[in-house]
C-alpha positions as CSV (number, residue, x, y, z in Angstrom):
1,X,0.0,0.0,0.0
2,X,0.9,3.7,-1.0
3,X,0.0,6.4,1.0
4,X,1.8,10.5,1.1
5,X,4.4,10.8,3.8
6,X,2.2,13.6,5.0
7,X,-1.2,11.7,5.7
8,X,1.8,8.5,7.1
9,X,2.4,11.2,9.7
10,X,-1.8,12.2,10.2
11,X,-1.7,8.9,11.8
12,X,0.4,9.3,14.7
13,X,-2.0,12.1,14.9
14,X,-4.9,10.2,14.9
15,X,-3.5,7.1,16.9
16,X,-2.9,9.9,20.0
17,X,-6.3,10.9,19.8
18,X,-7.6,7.6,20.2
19,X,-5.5,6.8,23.1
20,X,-6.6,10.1,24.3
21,X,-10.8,8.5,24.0
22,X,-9.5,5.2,25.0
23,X,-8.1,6.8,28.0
24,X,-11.3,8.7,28.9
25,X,-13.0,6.0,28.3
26,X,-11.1,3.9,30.9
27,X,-11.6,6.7,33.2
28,X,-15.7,6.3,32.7
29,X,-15.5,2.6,33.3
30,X,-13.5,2.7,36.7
31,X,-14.5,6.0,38.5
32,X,-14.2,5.4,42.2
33,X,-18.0,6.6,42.6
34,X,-19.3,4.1,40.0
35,X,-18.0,1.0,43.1
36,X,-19.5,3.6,45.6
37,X,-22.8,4.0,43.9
38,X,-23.1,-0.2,43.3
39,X,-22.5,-0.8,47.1
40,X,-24.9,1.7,48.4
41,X,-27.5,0.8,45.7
42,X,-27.2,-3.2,47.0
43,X,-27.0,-1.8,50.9
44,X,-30.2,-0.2,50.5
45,X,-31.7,-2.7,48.5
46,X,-31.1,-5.0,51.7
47,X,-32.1,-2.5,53.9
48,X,-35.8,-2.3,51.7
49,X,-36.3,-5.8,52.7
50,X,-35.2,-5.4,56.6
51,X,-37.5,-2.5,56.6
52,X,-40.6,-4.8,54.8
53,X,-39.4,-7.8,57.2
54,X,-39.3,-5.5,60.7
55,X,-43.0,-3.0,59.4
56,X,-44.7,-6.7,59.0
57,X,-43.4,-8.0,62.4
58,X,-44.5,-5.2,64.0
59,X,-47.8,-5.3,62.3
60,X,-48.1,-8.7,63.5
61,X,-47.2,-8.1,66.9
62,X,-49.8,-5.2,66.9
63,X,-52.5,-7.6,65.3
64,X,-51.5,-9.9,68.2
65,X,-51.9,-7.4,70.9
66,X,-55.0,-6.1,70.0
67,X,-56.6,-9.8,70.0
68,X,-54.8,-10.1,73.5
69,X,-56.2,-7.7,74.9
70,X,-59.7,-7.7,73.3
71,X,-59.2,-11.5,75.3
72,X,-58.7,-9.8,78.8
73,X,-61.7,-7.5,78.0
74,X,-64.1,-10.5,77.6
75,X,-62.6,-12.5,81.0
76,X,-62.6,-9.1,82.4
77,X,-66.3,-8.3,81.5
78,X,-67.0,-11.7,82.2
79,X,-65.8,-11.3,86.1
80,X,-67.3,-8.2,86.6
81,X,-70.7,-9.7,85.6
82,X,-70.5,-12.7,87.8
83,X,-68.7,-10.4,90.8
84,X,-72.4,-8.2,90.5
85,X,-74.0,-11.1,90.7
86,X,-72.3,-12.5,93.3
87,X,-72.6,-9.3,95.6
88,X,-76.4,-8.8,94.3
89,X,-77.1,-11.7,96.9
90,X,-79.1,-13.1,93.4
91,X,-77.1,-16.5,93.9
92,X,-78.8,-18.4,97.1
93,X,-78.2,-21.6,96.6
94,X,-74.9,-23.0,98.2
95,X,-73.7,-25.2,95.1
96,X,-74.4,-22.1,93.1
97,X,-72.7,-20.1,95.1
98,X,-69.7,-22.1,95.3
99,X,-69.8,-22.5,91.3
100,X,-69.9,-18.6,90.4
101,X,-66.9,-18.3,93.1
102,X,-65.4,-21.3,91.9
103,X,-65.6,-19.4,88.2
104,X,-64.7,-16.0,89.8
105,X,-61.2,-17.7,90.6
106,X,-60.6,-19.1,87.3
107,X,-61.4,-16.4,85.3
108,X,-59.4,-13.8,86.9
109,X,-56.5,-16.7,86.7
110,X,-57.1,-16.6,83.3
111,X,-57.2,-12.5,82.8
112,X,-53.7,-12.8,85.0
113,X,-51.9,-15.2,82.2
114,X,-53.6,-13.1,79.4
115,X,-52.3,-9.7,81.0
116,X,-48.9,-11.2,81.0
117,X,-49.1,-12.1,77.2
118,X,-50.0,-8.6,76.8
119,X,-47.4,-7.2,78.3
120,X,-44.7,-10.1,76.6
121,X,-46.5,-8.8,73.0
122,X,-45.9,-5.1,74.0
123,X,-42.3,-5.4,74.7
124,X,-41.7,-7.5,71.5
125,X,-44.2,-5.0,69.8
126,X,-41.9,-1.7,71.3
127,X,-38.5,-3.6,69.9
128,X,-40.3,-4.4,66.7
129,X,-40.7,-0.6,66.5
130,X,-37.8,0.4,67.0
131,X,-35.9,-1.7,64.4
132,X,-37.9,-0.2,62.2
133,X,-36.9,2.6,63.1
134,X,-33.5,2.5,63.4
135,X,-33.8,0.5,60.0
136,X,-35.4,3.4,58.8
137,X,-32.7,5.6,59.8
138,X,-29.9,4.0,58.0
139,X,-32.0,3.8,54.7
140,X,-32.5,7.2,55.1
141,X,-28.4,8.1,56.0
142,X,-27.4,5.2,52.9
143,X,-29.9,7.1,50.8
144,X,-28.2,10.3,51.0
145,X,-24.6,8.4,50.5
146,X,-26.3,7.1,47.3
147,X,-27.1,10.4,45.8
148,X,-24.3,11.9,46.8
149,X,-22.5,9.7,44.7
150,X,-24.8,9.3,42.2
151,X,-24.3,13.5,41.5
152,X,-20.4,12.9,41.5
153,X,-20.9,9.9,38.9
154,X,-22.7,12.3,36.9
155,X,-20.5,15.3,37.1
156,X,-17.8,13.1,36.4
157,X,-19.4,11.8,33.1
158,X,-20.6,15.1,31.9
159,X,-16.7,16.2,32.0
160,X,-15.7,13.3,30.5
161,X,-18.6,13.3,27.6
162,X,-17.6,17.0,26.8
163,X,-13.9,16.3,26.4
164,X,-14.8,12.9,24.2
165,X,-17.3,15.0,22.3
166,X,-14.0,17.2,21.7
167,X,-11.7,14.5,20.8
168,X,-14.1,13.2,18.6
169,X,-14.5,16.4,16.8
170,X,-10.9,16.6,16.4
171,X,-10.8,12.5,15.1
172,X,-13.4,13.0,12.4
173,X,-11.4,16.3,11.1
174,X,-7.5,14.2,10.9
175,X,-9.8,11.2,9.9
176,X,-11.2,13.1,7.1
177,X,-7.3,14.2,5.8
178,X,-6.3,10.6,5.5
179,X,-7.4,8.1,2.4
180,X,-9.6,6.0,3.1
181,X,-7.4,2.4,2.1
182,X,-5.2,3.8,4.5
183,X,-7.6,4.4,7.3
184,X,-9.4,1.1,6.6
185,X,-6.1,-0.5,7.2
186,X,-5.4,1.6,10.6
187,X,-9.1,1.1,11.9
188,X,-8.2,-2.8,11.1
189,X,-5.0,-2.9,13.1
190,X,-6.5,-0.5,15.7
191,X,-9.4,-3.3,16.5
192,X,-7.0,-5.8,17.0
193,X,-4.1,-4.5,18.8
194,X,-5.4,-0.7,20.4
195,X,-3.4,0.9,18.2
196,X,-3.0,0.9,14.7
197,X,0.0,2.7,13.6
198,X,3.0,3.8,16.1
199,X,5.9,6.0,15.3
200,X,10.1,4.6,14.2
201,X,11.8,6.3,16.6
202,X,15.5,5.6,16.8
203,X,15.3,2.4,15.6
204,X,12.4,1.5,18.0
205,X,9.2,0.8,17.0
206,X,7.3,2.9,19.7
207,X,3.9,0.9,19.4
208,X,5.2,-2.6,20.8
209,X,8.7,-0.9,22.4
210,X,10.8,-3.2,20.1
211,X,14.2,-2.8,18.4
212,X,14.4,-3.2,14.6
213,X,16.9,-5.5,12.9
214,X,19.9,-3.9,11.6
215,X,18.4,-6.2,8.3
216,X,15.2,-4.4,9.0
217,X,16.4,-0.7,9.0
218,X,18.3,-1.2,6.1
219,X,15.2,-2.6,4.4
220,X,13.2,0.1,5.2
221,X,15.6,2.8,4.0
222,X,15.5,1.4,1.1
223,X,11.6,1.3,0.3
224,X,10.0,4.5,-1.3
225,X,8.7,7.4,0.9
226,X,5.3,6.7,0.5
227,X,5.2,3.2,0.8
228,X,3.3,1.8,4.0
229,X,5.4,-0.1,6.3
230,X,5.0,-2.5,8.9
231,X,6.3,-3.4,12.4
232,X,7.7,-6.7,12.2
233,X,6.8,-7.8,15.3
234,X,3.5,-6.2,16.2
235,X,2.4,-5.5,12.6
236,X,1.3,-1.6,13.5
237,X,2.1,1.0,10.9
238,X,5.4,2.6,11.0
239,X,5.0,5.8,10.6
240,X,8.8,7.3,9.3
241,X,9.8,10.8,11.0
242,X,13.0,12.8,10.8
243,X,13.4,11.0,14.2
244,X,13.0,7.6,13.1
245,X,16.8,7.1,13.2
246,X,17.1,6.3,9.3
């Protein structure tokens, strides 16, 4: 392939500018606040399902209460009744008598043991609470975290978007200098390697760091100007410079 000496050298041109978006590019994919915004965004995710997990306990344990103590209503009412009845003298018969007392007992036995269920529901009720709470809390504080981040990632990609949109610019004006067999071929070499043409400098080949053959050197001298050559060991374009040591 043939190309002018002068769109050779557009190359290096181009080649910097795409290290230049493949940098950025790097830089979008590994910001610091793109790990920072995954973590909190799975914290809080847990903490959604804590919260869920500790609202429906509590509603549980309030459900529970509330049938407790509907329970020591009805032994309660219960023993007042038969107490009235009891000191209304309306019970004469001994047996009777010893029945409705007998009942009295039991039933006030029974509000005791339902008062202290009550109580046991209240106390797990009142911790239920206040996990939620606290669980609250910290979804709250991660929240924050999370958009704090969230409007660094952001800032961060709208700097980085504005200087690729730049860089681009400046990529489609050397891209337009150069022929297009020759950009093919550079676009080519650029999939597979990340760069597709590097500059001869002192003898080096600058894309893959290597040292060219004495035979090498001398073989390149010796081709035409505007002939395309090739690294031998990386197979980038060598783009020739009054630095390349020829």
């Amino acid at each position: 392939m043939k190309a002018a000496p002068e769109a050779q050298k557009r190359l290096l041109d181009l080649a910097e500018l795409d290290t230049g978006l493949d940098r950025l590019g790097h830089r979008r994919r590994t910001l610091p606040d793109l790990a920072e915004v995954d973590e909190q965004s799975r914290r809080l995710a847990q903490l959604a399902t804590q919260v869920i997990a500790a609202e429906t306990e509590a509603t549980d344990l309030a459900r529970d209460q509330a049938k407790a103590e509907s329970d020591v209503d009805a032994v309660r009412t219960r023993v007042d009744r038969d107490t009235k009845r009891l000191d209304s003298g309306q019970v004469s018969s001994p047996k009777d008598l010893a029945s409705l007392q007998s009942e009295i007992v039991s039933l006030r036995r029974r509000q005791s043991d339902l008062e202290e269920v009550v109580l046991e529901i209240m106390e797990r009720r009142e911790a239920a609470d206040a996990r939620v709470g606290t669980l609250k809390s910290e979804r709250d504080k991660v929240t924050a975290t999370l958009r704090g981040a969230e409007d660094r990632r952001d800032t961060a990609f709208a700097e980085i978007d504005k200087e690729r949109g730049e860089l681009q610019g400046r990529r489609s004006s050397v891209s337009a200098e150069i022929p297009a067999d020759l950009l093919g071929l550079y676009e080519k070499l650029r999939e597979q390697s990340g760069v597709g043409a590097a500059m001869l400098h002192g003898g080096r080949c600058l894309g893959c760091r290597t040292s060219l053959s004495i035979a090498e050197l001398n073989r390149i001298r010796a081709v035409a100007a505007d002939e395309v050559v090739r690294c031998e060991e990386c197979r980038r374009i060598l783009v020739r410079t009054a630095e390349s040591g020829l």
